[in-house]
TIZAKE-378437 format. One record per residue: residue number from 1; x, y, z of N, C-alpha, C in turn. Coordinates in nm, 3 decimals. Example, Ala and Ser with C-alpha at 12.3 -4.5 7.8 and 13.67 -1.06 7.14 Angstrom:
// residues 2
+------+---------+---------+---------+---------+----------+---------+---------+---------+---------+
! resi !  n.east ! n.north !    n.up ! ca.east ! ca.north !   ca.up !  c.east ! c.north !    c.up !
+------+---------+---------+---------+---------+----------+---------+---------+---------+---------+
!    1 !   1.319 !  -0.569 !   0.780 !   1.230 !   -0.450 !   0.780 !   1.320 !  -0.330 !   0.780 !
!    2 !   1.285 !  -0.225 !   0.708 !   1.367 !   -0.106 !   0.714 !   1.290 !   0.003 !   0.787 !
+------+---------+---------+---------+---------+----------+---------+---------+---------+---------+
END
This chain:
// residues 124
+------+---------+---------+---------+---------+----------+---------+---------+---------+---------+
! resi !  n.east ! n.north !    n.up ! ca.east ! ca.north !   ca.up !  c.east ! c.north !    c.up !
+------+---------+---------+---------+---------+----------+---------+---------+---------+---------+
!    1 !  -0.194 !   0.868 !  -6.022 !  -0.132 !    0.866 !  -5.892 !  -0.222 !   0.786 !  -5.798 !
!    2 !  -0.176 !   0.668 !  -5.764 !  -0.198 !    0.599 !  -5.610 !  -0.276 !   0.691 !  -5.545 !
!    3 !  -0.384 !   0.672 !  -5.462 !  -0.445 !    0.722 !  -5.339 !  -0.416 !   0.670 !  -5.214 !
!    4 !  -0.354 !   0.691 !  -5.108 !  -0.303 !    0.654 !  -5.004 !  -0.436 !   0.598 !  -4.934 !
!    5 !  -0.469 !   0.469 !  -4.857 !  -0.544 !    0.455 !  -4.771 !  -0.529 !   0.562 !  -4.631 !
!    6 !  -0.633 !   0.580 !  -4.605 !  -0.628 !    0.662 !  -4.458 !  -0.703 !   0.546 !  -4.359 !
!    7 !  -0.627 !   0.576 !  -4.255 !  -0.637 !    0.466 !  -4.113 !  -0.793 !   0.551 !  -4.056 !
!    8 !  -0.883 !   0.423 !  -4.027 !  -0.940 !    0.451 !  -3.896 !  -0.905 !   0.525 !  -3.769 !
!    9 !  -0.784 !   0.393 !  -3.758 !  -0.751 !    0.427 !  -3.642 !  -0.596 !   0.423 !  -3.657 !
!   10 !  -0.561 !   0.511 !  -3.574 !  -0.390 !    0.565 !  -3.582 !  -0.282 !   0.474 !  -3.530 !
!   11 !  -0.356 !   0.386 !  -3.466 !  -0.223 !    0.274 !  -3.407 !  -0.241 !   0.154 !  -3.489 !
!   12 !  -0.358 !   0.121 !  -3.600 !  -0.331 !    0.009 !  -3.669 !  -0.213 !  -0.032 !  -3.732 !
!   13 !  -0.131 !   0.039 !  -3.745 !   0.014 !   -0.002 !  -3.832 !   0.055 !  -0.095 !  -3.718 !
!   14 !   0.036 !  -0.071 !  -3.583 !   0.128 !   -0.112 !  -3.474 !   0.058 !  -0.262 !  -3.404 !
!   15 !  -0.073 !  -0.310 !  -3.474 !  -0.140 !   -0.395 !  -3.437 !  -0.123 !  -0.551 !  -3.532 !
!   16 !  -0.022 !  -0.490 !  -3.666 !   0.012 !   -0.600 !  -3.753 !  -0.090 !  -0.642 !  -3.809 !
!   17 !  -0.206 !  -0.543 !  -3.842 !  -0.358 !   -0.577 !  -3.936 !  -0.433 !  -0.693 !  -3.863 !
!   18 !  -0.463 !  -0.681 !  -3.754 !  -0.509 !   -0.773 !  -3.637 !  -0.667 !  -0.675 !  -3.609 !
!   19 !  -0.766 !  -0.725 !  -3.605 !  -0.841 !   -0.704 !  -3.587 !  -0.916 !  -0.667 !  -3.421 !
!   20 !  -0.873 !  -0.582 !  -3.320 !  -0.889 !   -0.641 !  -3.171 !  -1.049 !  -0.604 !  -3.141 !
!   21 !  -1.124 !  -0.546 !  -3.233 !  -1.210 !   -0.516 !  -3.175 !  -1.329 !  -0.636 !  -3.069 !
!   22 !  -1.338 !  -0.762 !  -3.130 !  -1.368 !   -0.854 !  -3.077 !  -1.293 !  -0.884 !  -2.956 !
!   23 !  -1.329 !  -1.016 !  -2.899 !  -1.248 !   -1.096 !  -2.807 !  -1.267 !  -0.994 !  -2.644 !
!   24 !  -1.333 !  -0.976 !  -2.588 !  -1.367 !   -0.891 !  -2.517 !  -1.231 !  -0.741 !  -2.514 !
!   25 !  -1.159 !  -0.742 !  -2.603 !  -1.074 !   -0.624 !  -2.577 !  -1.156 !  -0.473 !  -2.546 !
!   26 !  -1.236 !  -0.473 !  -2.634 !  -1.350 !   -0.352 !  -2.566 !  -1.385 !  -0.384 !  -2.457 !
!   27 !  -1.416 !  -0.458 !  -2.425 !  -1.509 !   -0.468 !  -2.278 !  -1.371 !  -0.461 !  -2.178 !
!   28 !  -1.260 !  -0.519 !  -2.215 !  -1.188 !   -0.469 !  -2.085 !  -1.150 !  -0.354 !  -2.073 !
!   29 !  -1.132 !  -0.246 !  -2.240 !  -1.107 !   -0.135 !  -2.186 !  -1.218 !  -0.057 !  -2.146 !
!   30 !  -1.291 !  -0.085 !  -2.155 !  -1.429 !    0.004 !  -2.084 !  -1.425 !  -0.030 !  -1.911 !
!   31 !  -1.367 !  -0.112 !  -1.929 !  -1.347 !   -0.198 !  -1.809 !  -1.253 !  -0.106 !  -1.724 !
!   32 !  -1.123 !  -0.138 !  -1.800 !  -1.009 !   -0.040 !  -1.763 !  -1.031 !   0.115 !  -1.698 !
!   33 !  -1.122 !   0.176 !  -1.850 !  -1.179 !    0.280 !  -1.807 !  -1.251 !   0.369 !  -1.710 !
!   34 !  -1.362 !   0.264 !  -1.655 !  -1.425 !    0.304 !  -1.561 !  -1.327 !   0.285 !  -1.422 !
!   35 !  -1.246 !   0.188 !  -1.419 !  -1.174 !    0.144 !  -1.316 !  -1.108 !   0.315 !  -1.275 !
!   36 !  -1.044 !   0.339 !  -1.382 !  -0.946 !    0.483 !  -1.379 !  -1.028 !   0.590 !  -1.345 !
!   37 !  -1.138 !   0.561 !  -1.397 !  -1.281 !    0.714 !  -1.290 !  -1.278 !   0.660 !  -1.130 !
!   38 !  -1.313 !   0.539 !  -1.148 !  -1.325 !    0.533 !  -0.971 !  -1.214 !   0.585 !  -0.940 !
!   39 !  -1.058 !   0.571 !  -0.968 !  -0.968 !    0.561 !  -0.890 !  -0.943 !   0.737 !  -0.891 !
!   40 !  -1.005 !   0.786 !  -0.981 !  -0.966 !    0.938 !  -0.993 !  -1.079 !   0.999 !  -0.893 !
!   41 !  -1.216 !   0.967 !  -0.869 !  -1.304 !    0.970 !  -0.798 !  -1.293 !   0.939 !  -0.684 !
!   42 !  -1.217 !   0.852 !  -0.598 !  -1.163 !    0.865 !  -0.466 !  -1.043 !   0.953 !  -0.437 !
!   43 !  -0.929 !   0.974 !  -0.521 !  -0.881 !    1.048 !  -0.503 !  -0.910 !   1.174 !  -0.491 !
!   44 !  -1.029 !   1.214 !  -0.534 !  -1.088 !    1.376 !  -0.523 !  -1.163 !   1.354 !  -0.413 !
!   45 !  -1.222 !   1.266 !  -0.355 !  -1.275 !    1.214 !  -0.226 !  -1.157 !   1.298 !  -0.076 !
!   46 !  -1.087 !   1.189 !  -0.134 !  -0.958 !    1.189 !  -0.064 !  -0.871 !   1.335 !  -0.027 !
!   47 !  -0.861 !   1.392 !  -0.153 !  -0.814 !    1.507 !  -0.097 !  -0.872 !   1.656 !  -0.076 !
!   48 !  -1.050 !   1.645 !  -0.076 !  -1.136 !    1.747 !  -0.021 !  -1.133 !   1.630 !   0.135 !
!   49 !  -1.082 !   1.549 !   0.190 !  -1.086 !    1.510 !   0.338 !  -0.998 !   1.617 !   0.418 !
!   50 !  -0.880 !   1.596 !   0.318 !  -0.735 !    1.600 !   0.354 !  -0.726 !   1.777 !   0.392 !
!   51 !  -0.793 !   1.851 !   0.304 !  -0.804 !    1.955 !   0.286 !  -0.893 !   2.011 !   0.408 !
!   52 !  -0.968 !   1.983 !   0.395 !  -1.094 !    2.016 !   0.535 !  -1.013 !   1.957 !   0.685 !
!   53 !  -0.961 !   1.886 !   0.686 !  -0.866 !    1.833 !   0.757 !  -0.742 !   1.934 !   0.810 !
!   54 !  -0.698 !   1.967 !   0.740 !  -0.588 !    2.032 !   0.743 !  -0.608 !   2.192 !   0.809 !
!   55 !  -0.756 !   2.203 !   0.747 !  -0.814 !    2.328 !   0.817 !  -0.846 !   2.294 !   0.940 !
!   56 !  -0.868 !   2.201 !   0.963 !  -0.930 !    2.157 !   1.126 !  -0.773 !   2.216 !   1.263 !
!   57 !  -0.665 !   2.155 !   1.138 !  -0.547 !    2.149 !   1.243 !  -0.489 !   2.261 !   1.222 !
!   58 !  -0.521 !   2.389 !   1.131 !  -0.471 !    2.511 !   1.194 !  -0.588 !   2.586 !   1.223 !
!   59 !  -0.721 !   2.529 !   1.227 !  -0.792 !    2.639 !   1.342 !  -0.727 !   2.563 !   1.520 !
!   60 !  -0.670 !   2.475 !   1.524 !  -0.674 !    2.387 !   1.658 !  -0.560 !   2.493 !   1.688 !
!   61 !  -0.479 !   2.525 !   1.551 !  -0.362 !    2.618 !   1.664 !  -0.387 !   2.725 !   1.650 !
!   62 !  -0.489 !   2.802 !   1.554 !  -0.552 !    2.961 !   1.673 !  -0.589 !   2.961 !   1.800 !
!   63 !  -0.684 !   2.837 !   1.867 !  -0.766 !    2.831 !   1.937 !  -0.647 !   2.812 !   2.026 !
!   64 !  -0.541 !   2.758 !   2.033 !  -0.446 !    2.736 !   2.163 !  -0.365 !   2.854 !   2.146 !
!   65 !  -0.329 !   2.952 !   2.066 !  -0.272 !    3.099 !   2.092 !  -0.373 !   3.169 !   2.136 !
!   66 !  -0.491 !   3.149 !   2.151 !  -0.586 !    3.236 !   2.261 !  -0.615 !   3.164 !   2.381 !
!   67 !  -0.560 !   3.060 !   2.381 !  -0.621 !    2.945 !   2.538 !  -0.507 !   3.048 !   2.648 !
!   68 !  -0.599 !   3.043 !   2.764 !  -0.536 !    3.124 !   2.854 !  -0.476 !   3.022 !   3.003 !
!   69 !  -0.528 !   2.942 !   2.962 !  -0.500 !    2.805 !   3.027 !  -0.412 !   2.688 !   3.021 !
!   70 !  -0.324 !   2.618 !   3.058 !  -0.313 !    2.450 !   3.031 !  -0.437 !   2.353 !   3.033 !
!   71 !  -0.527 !   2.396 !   3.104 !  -0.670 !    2.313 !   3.137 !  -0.730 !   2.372 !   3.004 !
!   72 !  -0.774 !   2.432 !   2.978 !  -0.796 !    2.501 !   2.844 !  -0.765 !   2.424 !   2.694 !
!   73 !  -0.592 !   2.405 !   2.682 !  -0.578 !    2.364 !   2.596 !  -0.541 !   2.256 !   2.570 !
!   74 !  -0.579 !   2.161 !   2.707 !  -0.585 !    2.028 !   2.716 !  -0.738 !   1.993 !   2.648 !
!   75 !  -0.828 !   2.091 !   2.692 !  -0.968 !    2.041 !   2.660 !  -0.999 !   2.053 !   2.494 !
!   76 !  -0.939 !   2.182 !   2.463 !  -0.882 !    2.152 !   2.291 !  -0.831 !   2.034 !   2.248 !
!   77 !  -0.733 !   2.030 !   2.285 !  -0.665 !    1.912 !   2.231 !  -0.780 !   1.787 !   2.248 !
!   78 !  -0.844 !   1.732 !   2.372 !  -0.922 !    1.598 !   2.357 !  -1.007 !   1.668 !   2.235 !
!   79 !  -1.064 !   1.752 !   2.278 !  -1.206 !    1.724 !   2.179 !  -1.163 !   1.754 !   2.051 !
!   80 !  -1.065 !   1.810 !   2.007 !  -0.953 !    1.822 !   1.854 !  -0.976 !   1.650 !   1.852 !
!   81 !  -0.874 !   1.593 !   1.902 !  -0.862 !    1.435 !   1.873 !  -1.011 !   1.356 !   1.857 !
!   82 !  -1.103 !   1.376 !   1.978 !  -1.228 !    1.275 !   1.942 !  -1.281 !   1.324 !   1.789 !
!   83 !  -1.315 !   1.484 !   1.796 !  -1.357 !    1.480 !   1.649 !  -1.251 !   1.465 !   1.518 !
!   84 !  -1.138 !   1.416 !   1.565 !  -1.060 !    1.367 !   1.374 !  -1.061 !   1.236 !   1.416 !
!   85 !  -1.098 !   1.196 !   1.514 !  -1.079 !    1.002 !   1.489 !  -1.232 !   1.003 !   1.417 !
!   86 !  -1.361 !   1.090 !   1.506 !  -1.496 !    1.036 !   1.429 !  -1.507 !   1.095 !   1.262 !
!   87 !  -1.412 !   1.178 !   1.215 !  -1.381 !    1.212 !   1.077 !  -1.276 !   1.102 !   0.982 !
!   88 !  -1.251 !   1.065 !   1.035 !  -1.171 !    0.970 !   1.006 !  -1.215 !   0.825 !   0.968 !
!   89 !  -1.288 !   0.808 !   1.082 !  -1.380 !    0.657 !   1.089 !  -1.510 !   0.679 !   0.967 !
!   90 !  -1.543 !   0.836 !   0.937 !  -1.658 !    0.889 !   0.852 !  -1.568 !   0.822 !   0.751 !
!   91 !  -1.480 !   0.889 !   0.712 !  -1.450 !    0.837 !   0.566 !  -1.357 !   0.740 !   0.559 !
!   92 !  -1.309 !   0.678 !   0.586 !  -1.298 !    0.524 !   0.589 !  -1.415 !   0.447 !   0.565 !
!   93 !  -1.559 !   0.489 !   0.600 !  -1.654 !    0.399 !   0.563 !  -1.713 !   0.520 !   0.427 !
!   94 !  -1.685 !   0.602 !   0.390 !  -1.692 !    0.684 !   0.282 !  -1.615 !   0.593 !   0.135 !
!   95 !  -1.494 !   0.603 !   0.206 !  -1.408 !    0.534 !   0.116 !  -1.429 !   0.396 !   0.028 !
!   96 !  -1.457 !   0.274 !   0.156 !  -1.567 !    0.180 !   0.161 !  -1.593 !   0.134 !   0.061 !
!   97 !  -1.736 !   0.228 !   0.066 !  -1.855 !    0.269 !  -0.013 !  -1.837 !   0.244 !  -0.165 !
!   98 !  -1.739 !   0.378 !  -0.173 !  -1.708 !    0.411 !  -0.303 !  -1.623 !   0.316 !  -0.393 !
!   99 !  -1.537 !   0.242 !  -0.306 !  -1.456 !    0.103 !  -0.407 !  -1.562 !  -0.006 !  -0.389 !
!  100 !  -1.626 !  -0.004 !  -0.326 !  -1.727 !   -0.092 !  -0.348 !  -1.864 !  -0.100 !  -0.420 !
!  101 !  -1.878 !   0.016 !  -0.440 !  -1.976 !    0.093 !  -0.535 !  -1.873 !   0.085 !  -0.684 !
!  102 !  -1.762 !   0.090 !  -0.694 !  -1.707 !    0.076 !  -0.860 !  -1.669 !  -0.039 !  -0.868 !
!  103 !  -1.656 !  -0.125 !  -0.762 !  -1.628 !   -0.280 !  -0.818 !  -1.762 !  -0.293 !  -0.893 !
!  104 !  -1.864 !  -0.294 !  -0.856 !  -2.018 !   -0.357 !  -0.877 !  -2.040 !  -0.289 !  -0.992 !
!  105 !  -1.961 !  -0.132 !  -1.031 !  -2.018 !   -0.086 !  -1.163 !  -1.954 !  -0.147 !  -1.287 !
!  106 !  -1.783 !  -0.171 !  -1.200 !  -1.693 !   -0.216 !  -1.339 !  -1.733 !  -0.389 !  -1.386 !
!  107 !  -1.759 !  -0.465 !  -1.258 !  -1.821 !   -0.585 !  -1.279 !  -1.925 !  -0.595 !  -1.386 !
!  108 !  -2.032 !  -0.517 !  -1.339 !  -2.156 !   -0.531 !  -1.438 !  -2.128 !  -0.490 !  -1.573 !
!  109 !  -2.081 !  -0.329 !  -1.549 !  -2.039 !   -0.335 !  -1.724 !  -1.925 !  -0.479 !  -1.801 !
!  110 !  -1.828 !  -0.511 !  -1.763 !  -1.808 !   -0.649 !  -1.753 !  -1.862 !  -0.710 !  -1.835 !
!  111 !  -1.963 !  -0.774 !  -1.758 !  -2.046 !   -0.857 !  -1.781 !  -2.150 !  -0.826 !  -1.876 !
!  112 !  -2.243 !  -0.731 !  -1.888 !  -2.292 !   -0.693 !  -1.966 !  -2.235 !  -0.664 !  -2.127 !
!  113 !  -2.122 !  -0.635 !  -2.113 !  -2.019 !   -0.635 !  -2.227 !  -2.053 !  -0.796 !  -2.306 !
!  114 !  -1.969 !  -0.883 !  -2.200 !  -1.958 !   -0.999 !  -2.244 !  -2.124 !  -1.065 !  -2.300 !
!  115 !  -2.193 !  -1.051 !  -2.238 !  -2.326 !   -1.089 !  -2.291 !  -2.409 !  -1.029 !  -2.400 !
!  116 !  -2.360 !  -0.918 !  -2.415 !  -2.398 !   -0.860 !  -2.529 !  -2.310 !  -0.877 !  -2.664 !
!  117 !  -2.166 !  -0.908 !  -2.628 !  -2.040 !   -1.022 !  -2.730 !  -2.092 !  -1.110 !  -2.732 !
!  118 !  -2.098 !  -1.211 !  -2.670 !  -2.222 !   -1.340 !  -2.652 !  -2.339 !  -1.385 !  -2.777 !
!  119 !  -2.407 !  -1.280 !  -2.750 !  -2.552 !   -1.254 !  -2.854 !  -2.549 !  -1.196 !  -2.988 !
!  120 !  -2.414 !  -1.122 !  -3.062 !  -2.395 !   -1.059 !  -3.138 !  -2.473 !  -0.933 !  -3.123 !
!  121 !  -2.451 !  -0.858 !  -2.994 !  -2.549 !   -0.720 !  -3.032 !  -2.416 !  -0.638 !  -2.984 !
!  122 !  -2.406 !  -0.504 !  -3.013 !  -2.315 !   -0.395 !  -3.007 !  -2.367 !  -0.294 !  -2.895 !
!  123 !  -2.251 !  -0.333 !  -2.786 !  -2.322 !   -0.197 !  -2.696 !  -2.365 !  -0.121 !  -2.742 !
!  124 !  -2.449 !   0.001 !  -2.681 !  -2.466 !    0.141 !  -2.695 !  -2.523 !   0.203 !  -2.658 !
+------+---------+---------+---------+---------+----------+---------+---------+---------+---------+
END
């Protein structure tokens, strides 16, 4: 009885016995990869803002069911607004940061990929 080959890898039937490991296809999905952490990594950014945020705007409406004033809860309200514009302007340059901090990581790995394809050496 025949012995069945067993696959490496599970999608080779679907690659038509094509070899992709060369040709930077690794390096872009590492590429790919890291891209999808940053983007999952601002989004968790993003919604511990949103969250802390959100608490900001229902302590703003305890504080005006105890204001005994209109002068009162006018002065809430400004200083509510100055501090979510300077929270706001925080992470916007938070945000920044961080796509600009994973361009430079996904770049280099990149590149480093390719130069190490280049030389015949194997990441690792």
């Amino acid at each position: 009885m025949a012995r069945e080959k067993t696959q490496s890898n599970p999608f080779e039937s679907f690659m038509g016995g094509k070899d992709l490991t060369g040709g930077g296809v690794v390096a872009a999905l590492n590429a790919q990869a890291k891209a999808m952490d940053a983007v999952l990594r601002q989004n968790i950014e993003l919604l511990d803002f949103l969250k802390t945020r959100y608490e900001k705007d229902r302590a703003l409406l305890a504080q005006f069911a105890d204001a005994d004033t209109p002068g009162e809860m006018m002065t809430l309200w400004s200083s509510f607004w100055s501090r979510a514009m300077t929270d706001y302007a925080n992470e916007a340059g938070k945000l920044g940061a961080l796509g600009a901090a994973t361009a430079e990581q996904v770049l280099l790995a990149g590149a480093s990929a390719e130069l190490a394809e280049a030389f015949g050496k194997k990441k690792g």
